[in-house]
BALO-391064 format. One record per atom (N, C-alpha, C): residue in one letter; x, y, z. Coordinates in steps of 0.001 Angstrom, whole numbers, plus 500000, padded with zeros to 6 digits. Each point is the difference from the previous one (the first is absolute). Layout:
N
aXYZ/...
END
This chain:
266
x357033943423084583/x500547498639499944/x500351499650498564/x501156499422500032/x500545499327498217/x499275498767498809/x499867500338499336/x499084499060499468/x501016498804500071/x499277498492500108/x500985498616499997/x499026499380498984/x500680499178499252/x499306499371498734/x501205498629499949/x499329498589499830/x500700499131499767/x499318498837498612/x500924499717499053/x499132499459498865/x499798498744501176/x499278499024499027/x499360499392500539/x499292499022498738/x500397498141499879/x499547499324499289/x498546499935499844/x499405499652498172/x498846499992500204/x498647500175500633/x500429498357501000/x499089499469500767/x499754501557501817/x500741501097499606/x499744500859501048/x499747501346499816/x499628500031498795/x499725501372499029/x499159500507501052/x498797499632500480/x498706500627500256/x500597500315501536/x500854498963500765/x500487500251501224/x500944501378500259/x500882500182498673/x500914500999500320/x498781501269499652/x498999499912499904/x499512501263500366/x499975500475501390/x499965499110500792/x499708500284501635/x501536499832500625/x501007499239499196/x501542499699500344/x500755501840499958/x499725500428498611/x500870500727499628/x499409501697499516/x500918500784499839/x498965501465500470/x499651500801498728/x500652498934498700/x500024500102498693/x500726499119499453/x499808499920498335/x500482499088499396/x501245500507498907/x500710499286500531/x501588499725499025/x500106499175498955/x499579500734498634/x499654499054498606/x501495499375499586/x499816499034499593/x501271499328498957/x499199499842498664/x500738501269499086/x499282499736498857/x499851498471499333/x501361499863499727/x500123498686499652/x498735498234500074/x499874500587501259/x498581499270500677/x498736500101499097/x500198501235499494/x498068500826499711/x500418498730498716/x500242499872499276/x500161499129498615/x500174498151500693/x500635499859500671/x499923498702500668/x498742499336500661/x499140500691500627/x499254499944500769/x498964500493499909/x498388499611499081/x499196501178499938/x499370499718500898/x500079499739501090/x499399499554501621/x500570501728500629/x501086500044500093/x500928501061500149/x499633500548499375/x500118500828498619/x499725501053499655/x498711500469499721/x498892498768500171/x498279500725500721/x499859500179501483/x501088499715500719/x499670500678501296/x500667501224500296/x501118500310499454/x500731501315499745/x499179501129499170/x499662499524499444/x498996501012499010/x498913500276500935/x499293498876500761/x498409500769500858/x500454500460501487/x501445499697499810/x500215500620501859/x500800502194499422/x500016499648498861/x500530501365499814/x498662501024499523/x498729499079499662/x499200501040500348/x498930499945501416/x501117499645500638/x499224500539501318/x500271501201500449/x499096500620500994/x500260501830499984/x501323500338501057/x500513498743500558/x501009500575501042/x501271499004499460/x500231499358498908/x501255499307499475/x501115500868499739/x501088498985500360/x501110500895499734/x500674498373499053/x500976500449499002/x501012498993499673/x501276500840499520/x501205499225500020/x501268500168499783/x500403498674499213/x500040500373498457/x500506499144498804/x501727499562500058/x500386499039500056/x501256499967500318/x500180499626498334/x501677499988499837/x500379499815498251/x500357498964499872/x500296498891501520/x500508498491499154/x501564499483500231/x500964501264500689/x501065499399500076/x500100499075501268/x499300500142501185/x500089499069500433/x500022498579500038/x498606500005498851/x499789498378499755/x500374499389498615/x501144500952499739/x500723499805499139/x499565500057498431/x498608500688499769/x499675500193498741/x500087501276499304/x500258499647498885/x500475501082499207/x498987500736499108/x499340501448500089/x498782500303499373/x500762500617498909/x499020499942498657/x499841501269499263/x499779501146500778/x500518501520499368/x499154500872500303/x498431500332499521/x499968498962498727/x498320500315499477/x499508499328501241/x500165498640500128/x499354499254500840/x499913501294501671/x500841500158500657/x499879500623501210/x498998501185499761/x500091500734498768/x499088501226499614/x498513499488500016/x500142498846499349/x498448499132500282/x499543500031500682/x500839498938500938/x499290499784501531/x499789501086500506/x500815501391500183/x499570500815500731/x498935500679499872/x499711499776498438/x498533500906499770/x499063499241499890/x500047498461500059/x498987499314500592/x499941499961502046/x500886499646500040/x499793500320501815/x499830501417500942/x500745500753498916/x500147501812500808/x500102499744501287/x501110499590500271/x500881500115501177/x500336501266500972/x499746499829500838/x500213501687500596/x501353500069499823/x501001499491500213/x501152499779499860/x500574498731499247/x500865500468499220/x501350498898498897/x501174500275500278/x500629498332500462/x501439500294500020/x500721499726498490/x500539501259500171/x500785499770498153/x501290499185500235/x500133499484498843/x501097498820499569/x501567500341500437/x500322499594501287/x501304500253500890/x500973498466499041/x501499500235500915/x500550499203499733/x500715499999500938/x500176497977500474/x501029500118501376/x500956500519500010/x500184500777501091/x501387500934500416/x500408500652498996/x499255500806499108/x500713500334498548/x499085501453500098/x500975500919500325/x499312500939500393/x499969501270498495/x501363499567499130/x499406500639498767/x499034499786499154/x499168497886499894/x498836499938499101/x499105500294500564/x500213500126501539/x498616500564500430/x499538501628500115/x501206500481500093/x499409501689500099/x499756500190497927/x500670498878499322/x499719500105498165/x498540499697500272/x499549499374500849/x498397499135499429/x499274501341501030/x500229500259501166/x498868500861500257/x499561501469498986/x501185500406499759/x500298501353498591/x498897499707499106/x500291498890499627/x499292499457498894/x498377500125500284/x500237498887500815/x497778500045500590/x499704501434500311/x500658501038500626/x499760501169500480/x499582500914499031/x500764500020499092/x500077500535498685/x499137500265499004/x500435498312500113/x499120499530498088/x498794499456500388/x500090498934501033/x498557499063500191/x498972500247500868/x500655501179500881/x498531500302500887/x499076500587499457/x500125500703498954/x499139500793499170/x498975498812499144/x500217499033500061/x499288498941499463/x499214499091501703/x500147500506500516/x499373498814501396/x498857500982500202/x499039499208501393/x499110500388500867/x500392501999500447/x499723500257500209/x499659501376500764/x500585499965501241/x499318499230500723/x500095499505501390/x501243499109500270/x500675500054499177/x501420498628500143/x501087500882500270/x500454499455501092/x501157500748500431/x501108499045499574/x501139500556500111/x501245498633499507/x501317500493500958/x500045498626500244/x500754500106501195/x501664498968499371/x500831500732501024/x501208499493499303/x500910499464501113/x500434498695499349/x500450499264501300/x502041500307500156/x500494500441501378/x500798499895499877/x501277499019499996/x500798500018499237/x500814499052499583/x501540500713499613/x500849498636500255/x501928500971500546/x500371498981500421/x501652500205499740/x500920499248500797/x500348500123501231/x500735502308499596/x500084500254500815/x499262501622500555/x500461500530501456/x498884500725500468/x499912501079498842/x500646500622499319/x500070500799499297/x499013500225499060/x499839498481499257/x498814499660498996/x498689499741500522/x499757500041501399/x498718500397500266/x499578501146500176/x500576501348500373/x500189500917500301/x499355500857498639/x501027499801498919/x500239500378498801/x498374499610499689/x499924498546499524/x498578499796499618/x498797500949500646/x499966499885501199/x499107500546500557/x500015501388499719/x500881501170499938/x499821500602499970/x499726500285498381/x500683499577499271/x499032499786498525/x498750500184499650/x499698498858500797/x498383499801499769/x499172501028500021/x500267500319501551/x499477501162500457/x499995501143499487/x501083500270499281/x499765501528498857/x499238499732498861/x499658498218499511/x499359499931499296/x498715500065499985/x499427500192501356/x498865499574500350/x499157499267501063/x501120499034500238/x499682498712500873/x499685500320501327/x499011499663500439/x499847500258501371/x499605498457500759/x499880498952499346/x499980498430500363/x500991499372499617/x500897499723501490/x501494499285499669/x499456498569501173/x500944498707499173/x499687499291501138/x501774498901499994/x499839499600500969/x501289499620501025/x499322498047499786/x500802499357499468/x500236498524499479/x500524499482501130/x499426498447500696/x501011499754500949/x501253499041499956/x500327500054498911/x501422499196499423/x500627500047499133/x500667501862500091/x501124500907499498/x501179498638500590/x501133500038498904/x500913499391499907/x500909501463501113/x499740500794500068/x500231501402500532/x499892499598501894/x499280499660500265/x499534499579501279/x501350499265500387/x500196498715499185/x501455499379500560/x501395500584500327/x500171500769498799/x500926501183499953/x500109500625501404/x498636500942500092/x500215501575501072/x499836499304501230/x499626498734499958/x500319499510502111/x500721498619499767/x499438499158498872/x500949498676500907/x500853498831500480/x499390501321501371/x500493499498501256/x499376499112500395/x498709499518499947/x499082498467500721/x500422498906498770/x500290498810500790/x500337498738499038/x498520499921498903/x498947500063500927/x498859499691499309/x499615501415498386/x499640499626499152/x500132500614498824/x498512500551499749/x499046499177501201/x497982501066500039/x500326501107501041/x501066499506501310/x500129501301500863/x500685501235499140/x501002499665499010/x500588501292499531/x498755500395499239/x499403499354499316/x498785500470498552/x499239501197501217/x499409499160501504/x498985500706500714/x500527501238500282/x501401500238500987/x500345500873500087/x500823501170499194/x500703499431498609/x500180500681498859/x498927501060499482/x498880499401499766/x498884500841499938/x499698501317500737/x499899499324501016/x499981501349500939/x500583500501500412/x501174500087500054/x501612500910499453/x500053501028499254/x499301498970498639/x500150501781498942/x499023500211500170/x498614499970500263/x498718500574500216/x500349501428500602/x500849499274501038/x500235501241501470/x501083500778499247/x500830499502499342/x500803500659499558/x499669501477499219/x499063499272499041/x498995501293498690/x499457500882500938/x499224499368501064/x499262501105500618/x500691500784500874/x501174499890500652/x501059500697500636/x500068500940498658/x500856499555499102/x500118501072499260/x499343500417499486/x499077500213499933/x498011500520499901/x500020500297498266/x500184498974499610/x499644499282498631/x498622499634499942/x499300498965500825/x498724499851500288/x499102501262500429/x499400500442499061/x498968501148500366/x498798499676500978/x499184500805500856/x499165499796500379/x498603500014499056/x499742499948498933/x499600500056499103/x500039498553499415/x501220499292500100/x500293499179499220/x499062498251500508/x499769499226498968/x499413498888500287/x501254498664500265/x500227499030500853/x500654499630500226/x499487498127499945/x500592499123499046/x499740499070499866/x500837499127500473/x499832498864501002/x500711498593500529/x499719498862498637/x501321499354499636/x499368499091498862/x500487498857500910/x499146498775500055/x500069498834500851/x500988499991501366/x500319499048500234/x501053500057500994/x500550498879500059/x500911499945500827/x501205498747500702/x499696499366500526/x499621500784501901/x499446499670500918/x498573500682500395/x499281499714500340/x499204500795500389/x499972501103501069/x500759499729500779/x500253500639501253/x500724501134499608/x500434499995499134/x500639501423499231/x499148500653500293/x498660500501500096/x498923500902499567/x499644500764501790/x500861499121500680/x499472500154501487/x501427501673500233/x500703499894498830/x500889501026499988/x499720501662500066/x498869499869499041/x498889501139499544/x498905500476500664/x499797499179501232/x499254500384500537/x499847501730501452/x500974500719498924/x499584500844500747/x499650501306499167/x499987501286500957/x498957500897498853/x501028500545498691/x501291500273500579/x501083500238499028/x499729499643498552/x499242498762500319/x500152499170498704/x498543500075499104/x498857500511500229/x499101500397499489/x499315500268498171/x501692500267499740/x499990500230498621/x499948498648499227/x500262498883500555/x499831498808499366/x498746499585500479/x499160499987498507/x498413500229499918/x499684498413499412/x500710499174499610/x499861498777499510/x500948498574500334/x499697498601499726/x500574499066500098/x499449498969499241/x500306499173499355/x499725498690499281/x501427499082500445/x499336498853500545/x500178498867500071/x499339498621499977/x500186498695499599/x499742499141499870/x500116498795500951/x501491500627501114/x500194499640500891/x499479498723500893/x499033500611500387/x498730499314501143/x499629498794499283/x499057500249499063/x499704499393498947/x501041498528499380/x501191500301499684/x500559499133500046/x500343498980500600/x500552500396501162/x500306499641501236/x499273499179500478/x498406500245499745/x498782498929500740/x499340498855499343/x500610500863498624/x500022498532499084/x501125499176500006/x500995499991500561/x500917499268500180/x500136499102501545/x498977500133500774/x499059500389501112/x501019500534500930/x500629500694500171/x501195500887500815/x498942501153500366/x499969499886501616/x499373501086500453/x500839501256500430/x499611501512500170/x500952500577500515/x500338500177501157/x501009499906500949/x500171499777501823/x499957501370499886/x500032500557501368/x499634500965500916/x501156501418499408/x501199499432499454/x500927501091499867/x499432500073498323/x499471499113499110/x500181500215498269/x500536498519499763/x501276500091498977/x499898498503499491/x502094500350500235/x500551498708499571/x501398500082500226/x500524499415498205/x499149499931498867/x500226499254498896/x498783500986499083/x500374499589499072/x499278500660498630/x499759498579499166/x498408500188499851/x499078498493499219/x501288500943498413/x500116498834498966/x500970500313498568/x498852499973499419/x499220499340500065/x498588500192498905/x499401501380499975/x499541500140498410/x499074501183499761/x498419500019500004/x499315500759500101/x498690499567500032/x499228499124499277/x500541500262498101/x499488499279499307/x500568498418500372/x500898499880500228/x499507498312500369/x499325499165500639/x499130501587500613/x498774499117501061/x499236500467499312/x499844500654498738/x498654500916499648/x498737499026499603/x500136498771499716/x498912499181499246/x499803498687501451/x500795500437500666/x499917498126501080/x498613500577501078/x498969499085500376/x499536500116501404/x500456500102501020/x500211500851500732/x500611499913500971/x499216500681501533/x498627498992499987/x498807500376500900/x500760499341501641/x501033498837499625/x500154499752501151/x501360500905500261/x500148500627499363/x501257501081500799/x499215501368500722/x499107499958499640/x499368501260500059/x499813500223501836/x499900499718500739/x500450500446501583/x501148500540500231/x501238499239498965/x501120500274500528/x500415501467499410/x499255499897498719/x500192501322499229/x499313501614500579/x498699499235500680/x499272501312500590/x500853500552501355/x499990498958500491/x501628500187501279/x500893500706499547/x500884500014498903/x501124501070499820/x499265501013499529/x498749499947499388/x500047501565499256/x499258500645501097/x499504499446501359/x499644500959501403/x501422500252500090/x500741499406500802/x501246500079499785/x500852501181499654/x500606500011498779/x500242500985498996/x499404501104500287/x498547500224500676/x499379501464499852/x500813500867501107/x499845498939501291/x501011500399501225/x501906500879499830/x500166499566498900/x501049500481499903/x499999501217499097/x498710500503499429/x499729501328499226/x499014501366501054/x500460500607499983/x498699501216500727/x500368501245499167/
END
């Protein structure tokens, strides 16, 4: 079964131990929050923790590389995603070279680095990927809002159905053309819809060993529960704008999607 991990404000740190199947650090956080970065620190020495350090472009912050080298050798992440760039598939195969190269020799032992793919078009995912992979890389992960997705289908008015099914287009695509090794570790970075994930559910798809989303979480703080098919809208908020609020009376609606959410992973 795939590991599912969803951040999760403050006030639910101790909950997403029983929510989520590991923890998805935002460095950025460990310095914001020393609530956060003393519970990240004692859940990573537990004997069965797993975490996956993300670099920040999502939530739009911009690290040093000293700073990311920090955090990682204060957190020792089983996995780091190195510093991608939207749809820009030459700074990102420049930045994985780089970490591969020069900076892994400075990290954890145990830190794998994983490289996210990014392109306009199919070509530049292809290319990247197979890059990586002579470089080393055996942790690639798949973003769910490639400007790429609109491009290669659409065809649906709605712009989360192309993101959901864009995704799993080129997924199927790489692994048709058996780019994806069986060997290889396979990362979901957030999502659109949720119901996307009900896509994967068969054995074909096995090689995708991970997922982080915030999804659920959001959603129940906004008190939007999920119906029976997933959701038809995407909450615009990021986690940190719930990261400091109480939000004890959302918390039914929140435990509801993240049962929820599990239904659509096996």
């Amino acid at each position: 079964m795939r590991k599912i991990s969803h951040e999760v404000p403050l006030c639910f740190l101790q909950d997403n131990l029983h929510w989520s199947d590991y923890q998805y650090v935002l460095p950025h956080l460990i310095d914001k929050h020393a609530q956060y970065k003393e519970f990240m620190l004692d859940y990573r020495e537990q004997e069965d923790s797993f975490i996956i350090m993300d670099n920040g472009l999502f939530e739009g912050v911009t690290h040093t590389e000293k700073d990311l080298i920090e955090k990682i050798n204060l957190v020792k992440p089983d996995i780091f995603v190195v510093p991608d760039m939207w749809n820009n598939k030459k700074a990102t195969a420049h930045n994985a070279t780089h970490w591969m190269v020069n900076v892994k020799p400075h990290l954890p032992e145990n830190t794998n680095l994983m490289v996210v793919m990014q392109g306009e078009i199919i070509s530049d995912f292809f290319s990247l990927y197979q890059e990586c992979a002579a470089l080393g890389y055996t942790h690639f992960a798949f973003n769910h809002s490639s400007q790429y997705y609109q491009t290669y289908l659409g065809t649906h008015p709605d712009k989360l159905v192309n993101q959901m099914l864009g995704r799993h287009s080129l997924i199927n695509l790489m692994r048709s053309s058996r780019f994806i090794k069986e060997d290889h570790y396979i990362h979901l970075l957030g999502c659109s819809l949720p119901q996307e994930f009900l896509l994967y559910n068969y054995p074909e798809y096995d090689f995708i060993k991970s997922i982080d989303t915030s999804n659920p979480i959001i959603a129940g703080a906004k008190l939007q529960s999920y119906e029976g098919f997933g959701l038809l809208t995407k909450p615009s908020e990021k986690i940190e704008d719930f990261m400091e609020e109480d939000l004890d009376l959302c918390k039914p609606i929140i435990k509801f999607n993240v049962e929820k959410f599990k239904t659509f992973i096996k």
